[in-house]
C-alpha positions in Angstrom: 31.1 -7.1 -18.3 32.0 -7.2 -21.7 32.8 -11.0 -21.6 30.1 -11.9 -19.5 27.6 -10.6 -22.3 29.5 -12.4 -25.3 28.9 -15.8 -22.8 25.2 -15.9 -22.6 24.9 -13.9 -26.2 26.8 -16.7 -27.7 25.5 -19.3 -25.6 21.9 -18.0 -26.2 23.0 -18.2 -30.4 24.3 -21.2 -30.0 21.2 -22.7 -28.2 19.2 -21.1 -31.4 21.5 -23.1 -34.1 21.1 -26.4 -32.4 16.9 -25.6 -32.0 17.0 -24.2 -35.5 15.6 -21.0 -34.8 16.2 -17.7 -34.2 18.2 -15.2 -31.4 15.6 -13.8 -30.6 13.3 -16.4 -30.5 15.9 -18.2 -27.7 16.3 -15.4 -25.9 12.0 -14.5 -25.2 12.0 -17.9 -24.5 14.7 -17.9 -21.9 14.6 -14.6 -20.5 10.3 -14.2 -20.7 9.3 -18.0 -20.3 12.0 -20.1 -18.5 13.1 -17.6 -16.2 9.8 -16.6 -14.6 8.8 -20.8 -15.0 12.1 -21.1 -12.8 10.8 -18.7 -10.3 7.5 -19.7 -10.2 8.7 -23.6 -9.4 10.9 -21.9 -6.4 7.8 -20.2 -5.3 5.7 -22.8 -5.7 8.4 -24.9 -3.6 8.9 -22.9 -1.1 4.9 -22.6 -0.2 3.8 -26.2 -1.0 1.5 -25.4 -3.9 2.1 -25.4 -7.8 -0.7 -22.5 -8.6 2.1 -20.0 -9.7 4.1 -22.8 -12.2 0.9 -24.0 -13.7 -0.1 -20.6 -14.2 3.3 -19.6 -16.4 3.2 -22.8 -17.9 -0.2 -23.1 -19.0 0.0 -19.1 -20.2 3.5 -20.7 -22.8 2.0 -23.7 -23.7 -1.4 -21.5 -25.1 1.2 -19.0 -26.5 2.8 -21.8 -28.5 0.2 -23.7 -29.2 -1.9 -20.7 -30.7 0.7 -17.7 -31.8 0.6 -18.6 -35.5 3.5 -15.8 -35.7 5.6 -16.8 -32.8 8.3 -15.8 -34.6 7.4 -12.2 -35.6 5.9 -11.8 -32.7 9.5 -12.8 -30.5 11.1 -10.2 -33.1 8.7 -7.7 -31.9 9.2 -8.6 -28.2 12.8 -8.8 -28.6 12.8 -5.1 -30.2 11.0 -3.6 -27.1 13.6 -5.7 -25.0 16.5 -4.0 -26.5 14.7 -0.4 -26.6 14.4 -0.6 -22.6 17.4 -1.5 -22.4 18.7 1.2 -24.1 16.3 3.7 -22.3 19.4 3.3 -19.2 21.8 5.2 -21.5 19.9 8.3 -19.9 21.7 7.0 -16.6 25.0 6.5 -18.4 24.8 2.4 -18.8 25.3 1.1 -22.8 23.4 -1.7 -23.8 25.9 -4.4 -22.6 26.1 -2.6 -19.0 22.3 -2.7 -19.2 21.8 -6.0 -20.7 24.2 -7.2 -18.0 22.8 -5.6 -15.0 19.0 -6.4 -16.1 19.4 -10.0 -17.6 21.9 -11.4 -15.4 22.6 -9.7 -12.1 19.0 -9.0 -11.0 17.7 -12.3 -12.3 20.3 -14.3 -10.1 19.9 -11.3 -7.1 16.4 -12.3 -7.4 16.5 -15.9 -7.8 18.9 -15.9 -4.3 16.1 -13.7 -2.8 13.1 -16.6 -3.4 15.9 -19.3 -2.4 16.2 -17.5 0.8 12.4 -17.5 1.9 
């Protein structure tokens, strides 16, 4: 698991040095806007409409367009990110078990789930 969670925390930094930005500015934007966009296209796919991808979209672009402290604000979001995933240590999971589990395996569990409708 460890080297699974150095990948995407690498790629992730790497992703933020080419965009000139931050960590945790990549990783809300990955993990809170083009994951669920990603889903929402697959929904949208899979029923013949495009209400559920218009809807995420249009909810970033105002968030981009408008959040004068994106930045701050993807600190913030990123801190409440880590504290829940640090709330499993309760079930005996550390933060790269849980960061694993919750960022990676669900997501794609999930993803094959809406591919399978």
């Amino acid at each position: 698991m460890e080297k699974l969670f150095m990948l995407v925390a690498n790629t992730l930094d790497a992703i933020a040095a080419r965009l000139n930005t931050t960590y945790n500015v990549v990783n809300i934007i990955v993990y809170y806007c083009l994951v669920p966009l990603f889903w929402a296209i697959i929904i949208d796919f899979k029923f013949d409409m495009f209400a559920c991808s218009l809807a995420v979209l249009s909810f970033w672009i105002g968030i981009l367009c408008f959040d004068r402290h994106f930045k701050k604000d993807c600190d913030y979001w990123f801190k409440k990110s880590r504290d829940f995933l640090l709330w499993f240590k309760r079930i005996g999971w550390n933060y790269v078990v849980s960061s694993v589990i919750i960022c990676v395996v669900l997501p794609i569990i999930f993803t094959v789930i809406l591919f399978l409708l």
